[in-house]
C-alpha positions in Angstrom: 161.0 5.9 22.8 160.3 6.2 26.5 158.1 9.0 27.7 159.8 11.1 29.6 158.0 13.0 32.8 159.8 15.6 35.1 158.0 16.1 38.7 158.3 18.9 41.1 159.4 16.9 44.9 159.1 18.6 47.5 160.1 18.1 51.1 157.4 15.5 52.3 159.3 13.0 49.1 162.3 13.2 50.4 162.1 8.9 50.9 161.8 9.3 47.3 164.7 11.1 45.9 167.3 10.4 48.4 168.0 7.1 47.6 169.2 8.7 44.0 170.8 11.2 46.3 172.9 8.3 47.9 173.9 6.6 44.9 175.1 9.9 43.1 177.3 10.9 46.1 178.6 6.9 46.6 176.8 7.0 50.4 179.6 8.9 51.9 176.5 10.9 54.2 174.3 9.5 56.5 170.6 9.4 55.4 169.8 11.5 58.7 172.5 14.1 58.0 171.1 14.5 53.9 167.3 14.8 55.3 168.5 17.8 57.3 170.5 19.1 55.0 167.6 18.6 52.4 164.6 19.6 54.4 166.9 23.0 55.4 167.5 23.6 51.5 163.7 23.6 50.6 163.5 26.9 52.6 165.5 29.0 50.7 165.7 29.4 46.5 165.8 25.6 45.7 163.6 22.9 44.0 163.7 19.4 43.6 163.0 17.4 40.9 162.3 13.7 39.6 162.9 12.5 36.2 160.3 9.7 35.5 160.3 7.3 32.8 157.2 5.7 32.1 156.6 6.2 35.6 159.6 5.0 37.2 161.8 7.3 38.9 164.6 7.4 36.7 166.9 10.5 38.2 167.0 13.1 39.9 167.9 16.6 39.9 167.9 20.2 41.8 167.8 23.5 40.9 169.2 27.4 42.9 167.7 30.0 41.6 169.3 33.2 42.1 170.8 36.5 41.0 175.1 36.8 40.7 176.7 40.1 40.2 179.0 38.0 37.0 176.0 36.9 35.3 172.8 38.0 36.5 169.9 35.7 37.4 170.9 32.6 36.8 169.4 28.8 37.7 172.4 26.8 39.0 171.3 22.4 38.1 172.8 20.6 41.2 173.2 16.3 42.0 171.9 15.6 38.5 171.6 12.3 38.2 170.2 9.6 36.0 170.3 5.9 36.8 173.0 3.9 35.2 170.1 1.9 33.5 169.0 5.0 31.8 171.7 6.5 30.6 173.0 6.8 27.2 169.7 7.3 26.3 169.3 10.8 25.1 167.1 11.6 28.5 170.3 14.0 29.2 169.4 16.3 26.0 165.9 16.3 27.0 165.8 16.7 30.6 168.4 19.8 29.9 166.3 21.5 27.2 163.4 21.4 29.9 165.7 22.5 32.7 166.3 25.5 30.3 162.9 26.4 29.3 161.8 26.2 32.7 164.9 28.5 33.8 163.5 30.9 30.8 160.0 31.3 31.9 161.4 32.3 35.8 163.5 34.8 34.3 167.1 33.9 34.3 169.7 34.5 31.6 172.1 31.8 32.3 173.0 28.7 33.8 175.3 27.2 36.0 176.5 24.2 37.9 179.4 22.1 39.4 180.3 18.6 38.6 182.9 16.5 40.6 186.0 16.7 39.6 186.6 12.4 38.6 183.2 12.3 36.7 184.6 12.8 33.3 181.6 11.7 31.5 179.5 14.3 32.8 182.2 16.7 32.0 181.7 15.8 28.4 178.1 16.2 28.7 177.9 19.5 29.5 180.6 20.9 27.6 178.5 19.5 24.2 175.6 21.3 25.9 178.1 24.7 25.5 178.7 25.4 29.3 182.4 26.6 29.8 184.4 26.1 32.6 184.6 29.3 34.4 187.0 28.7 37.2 187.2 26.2 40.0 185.0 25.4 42.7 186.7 25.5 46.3 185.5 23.7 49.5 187.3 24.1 52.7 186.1 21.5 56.0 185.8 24.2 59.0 186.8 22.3 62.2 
């Protein structure tokens, strides 16, 4: 089995991770407009995270941290991703399990995300990880 390695990033790696960031989101943004976006994010409740594989960057991942009036303080996983190469793997389970333990020791009681609507697979994943769907997500383009 692989070892498996998951490493704080921080703004200064952002060469690293976007690249990952790109794939996931099928380059629809502008490397320039996701470094602004990114380096904007890392001043507010956010961290950044690489999943390594015997030292190769593998995936990538991000976490909010905040507290909701539904459900308390919660860590909300956003653009998880995993290289096609290494999926299917059971680095999914595991990179979760730490997302959760690390969640635990900062206090929160729940988690949360958002996954795109066409990318079934995921939705499969995290339903066997006992997230329920609580409603829909809504995004409206202000002109």
């Amino acid at each position: 089995m692989s070892k498996l390695n998951i490493r704080r990033l921080y703004k200064e790696d952002i060469n690293t991770f976007l690249p990952l960031i790109q794939e996931l989101m099928g380059y629809r943004v502008d490397d320039a407009t996701l470094t602004s976006r990114f380096t904007e994010m890392f001043e507010h409740r956010y961290e950044c995270h690489g999943v390594y594989v015997d030292d190769n960057l593998a995936g990538v991942f991000g976490l909010w941290f905040a507290t909701r009036h539904y459900c308390g303080k919660t860590c909300e996983q956003d653009h998880v991703y995993l290289k096609p190469e290494y999926r299917s793997m059971g680095l999914g389970k595991q990179i979760f399990k730490w997302i959760f333990d690390y969640a635990k020791e900062k206090g929160c009681t729940t988690a949360e995300l958002n996954s795109y609507v066409e990318n079934y697979p995921s939705h499969k994943f995290y339903l066997n990880e006992n997230y329920v769907i609580k409603g829909y997500h809504f995004l409206k383009q202000l002109d």
